[in-house]
N, C-alpha and C positions, 0 to 999 in steps of 0.2 A: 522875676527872672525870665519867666518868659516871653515878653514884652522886649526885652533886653535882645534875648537873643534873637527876636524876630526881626529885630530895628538891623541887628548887626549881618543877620541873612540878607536881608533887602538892598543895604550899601553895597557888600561886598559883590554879590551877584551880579546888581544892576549896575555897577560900575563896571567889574567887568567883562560882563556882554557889553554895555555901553561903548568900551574900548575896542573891541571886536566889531563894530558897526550897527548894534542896536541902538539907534540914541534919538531915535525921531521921539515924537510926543506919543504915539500910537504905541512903539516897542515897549518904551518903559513903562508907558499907562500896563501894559499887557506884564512884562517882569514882574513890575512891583504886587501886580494885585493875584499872578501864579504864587508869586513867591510868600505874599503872605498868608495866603489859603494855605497851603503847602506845611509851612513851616509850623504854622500853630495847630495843624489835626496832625502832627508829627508832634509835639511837644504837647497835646491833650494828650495822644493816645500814650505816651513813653509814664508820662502821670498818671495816668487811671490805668491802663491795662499794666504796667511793670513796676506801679510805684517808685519811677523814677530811675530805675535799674533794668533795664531792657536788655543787657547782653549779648548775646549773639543775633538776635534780632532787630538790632539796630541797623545792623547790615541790609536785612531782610528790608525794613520800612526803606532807607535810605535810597537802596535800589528803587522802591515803588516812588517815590518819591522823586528821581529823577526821570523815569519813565510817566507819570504824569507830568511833568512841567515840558517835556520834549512831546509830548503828546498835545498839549495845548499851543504850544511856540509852536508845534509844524502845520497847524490849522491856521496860525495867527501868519507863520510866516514864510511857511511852503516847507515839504518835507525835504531834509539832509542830513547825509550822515555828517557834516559839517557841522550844523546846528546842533546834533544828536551829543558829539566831540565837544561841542560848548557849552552844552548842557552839562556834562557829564562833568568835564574841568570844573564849570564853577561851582558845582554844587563839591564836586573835593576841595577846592579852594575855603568856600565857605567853613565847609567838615573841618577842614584841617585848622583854618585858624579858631573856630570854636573850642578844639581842645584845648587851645595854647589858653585861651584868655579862660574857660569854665574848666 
């Protein structure tokens, strides 16, 4: 499942930012491989440290979670709070269609 949900962060993400103007060979190579660092020491740590029930702290990780990936994109592709706004979107994006399907 968690493989699952990794696959289904990487689409949704790298699509899109993709649509928003990431889409050279370089942005996505950079997306795909934030995003599945990201996504799976977020789905180890919700399995070991919460046994799968993380609660209120989900918020907590989710935050850090988009502050690393906006932390790696503004190295990869200059700082903005533009970028910052995109980051931020897609990883709700993602969030939100995660609850719908798990």
């Amino acid at each position: 499942m968690i493989f699952v949900a990794c696959l289904l962060t990487v689409v949704i993400e790298g699509a899109f930012l993709a649509v928003l103007g990431y889409r050279s060979r370089y942005a996505l190579t950079v997306i795909v491989c934030v995003n599945v660092v990201t996504n799976l020491l977020l789905n180890l740590c919700i399995q070991l440290l919460f046994r799968g029930a993380p609660g209120a702290w989900l918020y907590l990780m989710e935050a850090l979670v988009v502050a690393a990936e906006y932390a790696v994109y503004a190295v990869a592709f200059g700082k903005s709070w533009k970028l910052f706004a995109f980051t931020l979107a897609a990883n709700c994006l993602s969030y939100g269609i995660g609850l719908l399907i798990f």
